[in-house]
N, C-alpha and C positions, 0 to 999 in steps of 0.2 A: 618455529613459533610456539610460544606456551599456548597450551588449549584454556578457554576461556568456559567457566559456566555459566551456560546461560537459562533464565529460571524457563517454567512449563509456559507463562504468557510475560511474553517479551515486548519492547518496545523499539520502535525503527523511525527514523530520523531521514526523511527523504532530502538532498541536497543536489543543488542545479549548480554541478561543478564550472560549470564554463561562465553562469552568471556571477558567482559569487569568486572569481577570480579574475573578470571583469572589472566589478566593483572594486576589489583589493589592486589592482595596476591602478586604478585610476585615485587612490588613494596612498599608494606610495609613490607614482609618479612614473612609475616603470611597467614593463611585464611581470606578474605575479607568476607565481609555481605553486606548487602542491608544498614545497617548502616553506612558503612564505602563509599557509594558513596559521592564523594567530593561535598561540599553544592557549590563551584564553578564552576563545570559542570551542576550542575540542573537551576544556573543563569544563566549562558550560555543559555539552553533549551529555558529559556524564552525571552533573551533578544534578540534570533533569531527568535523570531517571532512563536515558538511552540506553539500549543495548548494540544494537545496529546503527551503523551511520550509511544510510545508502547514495554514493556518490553519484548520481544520474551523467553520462556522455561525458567520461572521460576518453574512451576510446578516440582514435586515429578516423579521421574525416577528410573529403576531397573535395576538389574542387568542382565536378559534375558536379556531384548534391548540392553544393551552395549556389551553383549555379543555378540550378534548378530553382532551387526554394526563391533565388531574388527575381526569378521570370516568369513564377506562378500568380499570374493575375488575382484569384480568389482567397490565394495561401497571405498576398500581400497587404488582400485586403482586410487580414483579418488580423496580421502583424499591426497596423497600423491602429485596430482598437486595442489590442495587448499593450503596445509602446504607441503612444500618441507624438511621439519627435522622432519615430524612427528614423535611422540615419542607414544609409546601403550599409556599411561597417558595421551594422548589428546583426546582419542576415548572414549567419555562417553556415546555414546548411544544419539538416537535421542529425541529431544525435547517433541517430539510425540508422543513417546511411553509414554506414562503417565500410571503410578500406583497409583495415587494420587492426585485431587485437592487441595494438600497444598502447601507449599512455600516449596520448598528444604529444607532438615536440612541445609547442608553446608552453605544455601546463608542466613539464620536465622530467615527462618518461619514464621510463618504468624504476629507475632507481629512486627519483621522488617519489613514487608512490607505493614501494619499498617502505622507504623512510615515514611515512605519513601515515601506512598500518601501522611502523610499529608505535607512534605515538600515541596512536588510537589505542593501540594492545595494552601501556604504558597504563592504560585511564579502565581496561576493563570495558573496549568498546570493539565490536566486531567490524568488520567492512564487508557490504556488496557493493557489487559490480554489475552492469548489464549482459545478459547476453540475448543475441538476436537471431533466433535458430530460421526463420523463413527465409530472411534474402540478406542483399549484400549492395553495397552501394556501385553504381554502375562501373564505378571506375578501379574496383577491387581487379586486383589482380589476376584472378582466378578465371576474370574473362577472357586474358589472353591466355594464362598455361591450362586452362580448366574449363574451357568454355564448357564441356559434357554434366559438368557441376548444374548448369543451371536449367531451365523451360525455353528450349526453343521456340520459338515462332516460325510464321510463313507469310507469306509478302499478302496472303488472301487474309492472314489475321491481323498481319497491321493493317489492310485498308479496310476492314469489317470493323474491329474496336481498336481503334488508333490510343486512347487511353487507356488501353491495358499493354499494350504493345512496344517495341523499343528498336531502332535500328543503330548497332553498336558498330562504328569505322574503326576499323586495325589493321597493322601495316600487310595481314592478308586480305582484306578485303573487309566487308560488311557481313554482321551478322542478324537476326533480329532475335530477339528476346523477351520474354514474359515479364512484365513488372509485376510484384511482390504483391500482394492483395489477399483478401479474405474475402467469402465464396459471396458476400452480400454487397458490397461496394468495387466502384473501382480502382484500378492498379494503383499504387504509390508512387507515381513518376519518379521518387528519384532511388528507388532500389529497382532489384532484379531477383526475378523468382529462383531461388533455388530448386534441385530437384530432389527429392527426397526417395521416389524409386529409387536411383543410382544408389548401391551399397558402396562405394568409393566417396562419395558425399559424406553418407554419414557417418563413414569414418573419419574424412575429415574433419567433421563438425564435432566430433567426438574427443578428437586432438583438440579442437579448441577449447573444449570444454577445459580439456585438463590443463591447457596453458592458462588460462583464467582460474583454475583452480589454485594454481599456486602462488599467485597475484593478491587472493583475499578470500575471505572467510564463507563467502556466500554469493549466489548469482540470484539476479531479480530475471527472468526470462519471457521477454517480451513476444504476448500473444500465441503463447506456448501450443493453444491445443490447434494451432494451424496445419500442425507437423504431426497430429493425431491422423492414424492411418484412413480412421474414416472420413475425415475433414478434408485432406489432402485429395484423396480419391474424389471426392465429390466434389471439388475447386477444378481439378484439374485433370477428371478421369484418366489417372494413372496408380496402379498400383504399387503402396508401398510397406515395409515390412515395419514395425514397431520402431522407434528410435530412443522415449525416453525412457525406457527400464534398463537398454543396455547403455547408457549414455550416467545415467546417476549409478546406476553397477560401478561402471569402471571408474569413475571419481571415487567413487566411496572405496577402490580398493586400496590408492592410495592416499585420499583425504576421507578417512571415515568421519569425519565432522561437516564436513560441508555441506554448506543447507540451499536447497533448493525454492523458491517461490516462483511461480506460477501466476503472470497475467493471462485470465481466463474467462471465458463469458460460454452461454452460450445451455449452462446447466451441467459443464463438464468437470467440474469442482471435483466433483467426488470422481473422477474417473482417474484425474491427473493425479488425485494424490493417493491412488493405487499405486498408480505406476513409480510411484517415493518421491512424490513434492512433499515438500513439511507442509508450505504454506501455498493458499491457494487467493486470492483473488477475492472477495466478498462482494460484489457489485448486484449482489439480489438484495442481500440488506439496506446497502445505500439506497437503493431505486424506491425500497418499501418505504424506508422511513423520506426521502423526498419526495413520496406521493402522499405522505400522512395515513401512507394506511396500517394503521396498528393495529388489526386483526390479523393480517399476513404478515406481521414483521415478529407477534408475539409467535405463532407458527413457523417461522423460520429459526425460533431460538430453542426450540425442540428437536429439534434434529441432534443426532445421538452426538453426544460430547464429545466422542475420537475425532468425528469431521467438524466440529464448533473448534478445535484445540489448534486444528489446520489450518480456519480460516483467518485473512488477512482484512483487519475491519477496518476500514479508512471511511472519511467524510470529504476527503481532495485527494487526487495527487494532480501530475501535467497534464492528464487526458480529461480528467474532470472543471466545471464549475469549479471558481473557488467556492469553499463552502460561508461563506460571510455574503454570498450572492444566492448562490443555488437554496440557503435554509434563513429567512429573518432570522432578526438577532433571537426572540424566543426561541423558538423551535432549533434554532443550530444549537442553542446549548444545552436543548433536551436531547436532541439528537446527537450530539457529543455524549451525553452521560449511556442513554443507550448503547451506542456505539463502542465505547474505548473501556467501559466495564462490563462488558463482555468477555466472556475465553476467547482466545484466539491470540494471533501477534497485533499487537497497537500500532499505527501504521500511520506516520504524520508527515508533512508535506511544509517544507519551509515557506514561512512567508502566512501559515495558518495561524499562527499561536498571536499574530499583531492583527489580525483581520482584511488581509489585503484582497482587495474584490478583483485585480487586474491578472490572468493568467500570463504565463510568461511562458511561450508555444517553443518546445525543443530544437527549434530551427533560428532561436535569435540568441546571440549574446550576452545582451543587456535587458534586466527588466526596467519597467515603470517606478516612479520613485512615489510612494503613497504615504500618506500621514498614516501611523498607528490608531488603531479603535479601542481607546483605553478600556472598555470595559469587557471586549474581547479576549485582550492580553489578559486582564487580571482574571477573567474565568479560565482561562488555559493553566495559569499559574496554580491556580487552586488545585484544579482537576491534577496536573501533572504531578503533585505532591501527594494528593490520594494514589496514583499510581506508582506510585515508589515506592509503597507499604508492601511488605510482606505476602499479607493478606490477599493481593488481586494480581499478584506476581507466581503464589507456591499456590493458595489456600485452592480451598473445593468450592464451586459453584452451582447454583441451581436455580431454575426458574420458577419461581413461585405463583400460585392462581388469585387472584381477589377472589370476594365472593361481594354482595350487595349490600351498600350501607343499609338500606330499608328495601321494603319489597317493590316500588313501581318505579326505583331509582337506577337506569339502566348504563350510570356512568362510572361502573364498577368494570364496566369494559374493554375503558381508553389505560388503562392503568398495564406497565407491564413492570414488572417485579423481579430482584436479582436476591437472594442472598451469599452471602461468601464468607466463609468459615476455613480459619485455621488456629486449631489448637484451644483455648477459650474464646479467642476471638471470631467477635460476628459482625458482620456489617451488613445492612439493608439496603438496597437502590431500589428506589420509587421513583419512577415518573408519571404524570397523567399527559399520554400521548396525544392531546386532544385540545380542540382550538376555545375548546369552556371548562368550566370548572367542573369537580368530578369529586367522588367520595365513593369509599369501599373500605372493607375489612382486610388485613392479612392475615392469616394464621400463620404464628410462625413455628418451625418444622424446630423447635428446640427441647430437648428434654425434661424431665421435672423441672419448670416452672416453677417457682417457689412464692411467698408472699412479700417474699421482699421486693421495693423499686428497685428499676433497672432505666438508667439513662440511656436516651436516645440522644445522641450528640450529633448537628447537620455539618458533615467535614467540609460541604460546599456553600454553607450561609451561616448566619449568625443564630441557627435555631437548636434551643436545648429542651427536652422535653424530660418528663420523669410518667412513667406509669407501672402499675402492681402487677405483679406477677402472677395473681390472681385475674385479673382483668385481663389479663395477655392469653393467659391460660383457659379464659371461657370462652373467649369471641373476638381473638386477634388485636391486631393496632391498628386501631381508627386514621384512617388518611383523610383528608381534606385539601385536595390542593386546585391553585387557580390554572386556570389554561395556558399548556409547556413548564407545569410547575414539578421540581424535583428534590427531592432528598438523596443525600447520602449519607446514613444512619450508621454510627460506630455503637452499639449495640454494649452496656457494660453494668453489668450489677451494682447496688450501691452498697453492698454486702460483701455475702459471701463469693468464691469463682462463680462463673457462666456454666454452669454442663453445656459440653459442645455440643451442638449440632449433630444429629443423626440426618447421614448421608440418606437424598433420595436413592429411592427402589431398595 
């Protein structure tokens, strides 16, 4: 495979494989494949600006899990707000329970999706894949040749917590088994705990990696730091030896490209991407900016750029609120601007860009069919076209401070500030994070300022502004903006060049 380059902040296309080929059978009349994705949605992929397309639950699935997921009273109750028609036929069992690192038979295995990198490759588009390093779905194989792989039980644990617990029939008899779980909820009925002590495990797990490694460009790794040896010890007081420094070693010796992300919580961000995740998880940003608290969200954007360049900023994916629900229409689209001009990888979630409120939970099929929120499509469109510049792709970035329109005016606070600079070019992001209207000053961090105007151009509305360089140069750019109001300022002399930007510190 040709290696592809990919810029410092990148962008990723999350895709619900099993829905969106779904939709395509029942629109040609047949069973859809990975061959049969239209070669004009994969132009699409790229001519928005993707770099990543991440396939969600291709992998090989059984029928325990789907059993499971259509007999789980609470799971179904909540299928039924996802899909309001749901039909038995849509509940195929979670993504996650995997019985197999291959490509589904139905979707046409591993040679179409062979074929389907490389059309992706074709367009300058990488592929991830999942991987699911804690458990295994009950009916994997590994329970009969491997049963030592997984958390035993005892007949005193399944009748003490019968929902963490599993009794597996095989043609030797019965065993029981831990189901999959992280140390604050309980078990996932339809996996099984792996054991991460056993050093014969994590070389397995380690094989798997590498066979996924050769499948496509990147693994998304679900709930990563559960197999963190402090994590695990305290789930399941057993002790175990490190897993992901030598697990991304040995990939990297023969895919030196391949990129790691990391689903993470918990404040471990920075721990996992020691251990060589590129990308980590951002769910402190999101949580900040759905509380509206823009004092902690502007203090989370300080944090030193090696770990902003790692992090992974979403506003949806499948675990999440869609974001056209979780943030009103104001506030999502400030919270879009904050969010995705930002460093880090851009991280979006199909079904975001039209506004659809209905999640579609990795255990069904088919989603819900929703009208478009035209004004949500055309702010995505906007935004997606600022991200394809250069500028917020290579350029340098830095968080800027207001200071006080007047002295007893204290909404120089809600304000959080981006500039980004490559080469002469500058661009500004202002938002005022705040449910009223707000004014402040910026100073901006540019070199001899001259007397000449310099156009502020709004890449995200119809606003063109002009002010002197002289004025810029005593006491900043006057902001005024009304409540979740935002610029995105192309910054451009009406003269002579810009002198660039001088890098903070």
């Amino acid at each position: 495979m040709r290696l592809l380059t990919m810029p410092t902040y990148p962008s990723l296309y999350q895709l619900n494989t099993r829905v969106y080929l779904t939709t395509l059978s029942q629109q040609l009349g047949r069973p859809a494949t990975l061959d049969d994705w239209p070669d004009v949605e994969l132009d699409a992929y790229a001519e928005a600006g993707f770099d990543w397309i991440w396939l969600l639950s291709v992998w090989q699935t059984g029928p325990v899990g789907q059993q499971v997921s259509r007999s789980h009273p609470a799971w179904r109750e909540q299928f039924l707000i996802d899909l309001p028609d749901l039909q038995e036929a849509d509940i195929g069992g979670s993504g996650f329970a995997i019985t197999d690192y291959t490509v589904a038979k139905e979707w046409g295995g591993t040679a179409a999706l062979s074929r389907f990198r490389s059309r992706l490759q074709q367009r300058e588009l990488r592929l991830m894949l999942d991987f699911v390093p804690n458990h295994t779905a009950p009916d994997h194989p590994w329970t009969q040749t491997h049963p030592n792989f997984y958390i035993a039980g005892t007949e005193a644990d399944l009748a003490r917590e019968p929902q963490n617990y599993y009794r597996l029939a095989s043609p030797t008899g019965s065993q029981i088994f831990a189901h999959g779980r992280d140390p604050y909820f309980p078990g996932w009925p339809d996996t099984l705990q792996l054991n991460y002590g056993n050093p014969d495990l994590q070389a397995a797990m380690r094989d798997i990696l590498m066979q996924i490694a050769a499948q496509c460009d990147g693994v998304r790794c679900d709930m990563a730091m559960l197999v963190l040896p402090e994590v695990f010890e305290r789930t399941w007081g057993i002790p175990c030896p490190p897993f992901w420094e030598a697990a991304i070693a040995q990939v990297h010796q023969t895919h030196p490209d391949f990129v790691f992300m990391a689903e993470v919580y918990w404040d471990l961000e920075w721990t996992l991407q020691q251990q060589g995740f590129d990308y980590t998880y951002d769910k402190r940003l999101y949580d900040r900016l759905h509380t509206q608290a823009v004092g902690p969200v502007r203090d989370h954007l300080r944090a030193d750029l090696t770990f902003q360049s790692k992090s992974a900023r979403f506003l949806e994916n499948h675990d999440e609120p869609r974001a056209a629900t979780a943030f009103p229409p104001g506030i999502h689209q400030a919270a879009a601007i904050v969010t995705f001009l930002a460093p880090g990888l851009r991280f979006f979630h199909q079904g975001q860009f039209n506004g659809r409120q209905l999640r579609t939970s990795v255990h069904l099929l088919r989603a819900a069919t929703e009208a478009i929120a035209p004004e949500i499509q055309a702010f995505y469109q906007r935004l997606l076209a600022c991200l394809h510049q250069p500028i917020v792709r290579e350029g340098s970035w830095q968080l800027l401070d207001a200071i006080p329109a007047w002295g007893d005016n204290p909404t120089w606070s809600q304000f959080i500030l981006y500039l980004w600079q490559q080469g002469t070019a500058v661009w500004l992001v202002a938002v005022n994070y705040a449910p009223h209207q707000g004014q402040c000053y910026v100073p901006l961090p540019i070199a001899q300022l001259t007397e000449q105007r310099y156009e502020f151009k709004d890449l995200m509305g119809p606003y063109r502004y002009e002010r002197s360089g002289q004025d810029l140069s005593q006491s900043g750019l006057y902001l005024d903006l009304p409540a979740w109001g935002y610029h995105v300022f192309a910054i451009t002399p009406l003269g002579d060049r810009l002198t660039p930007v001088i890098p903070a510190g």
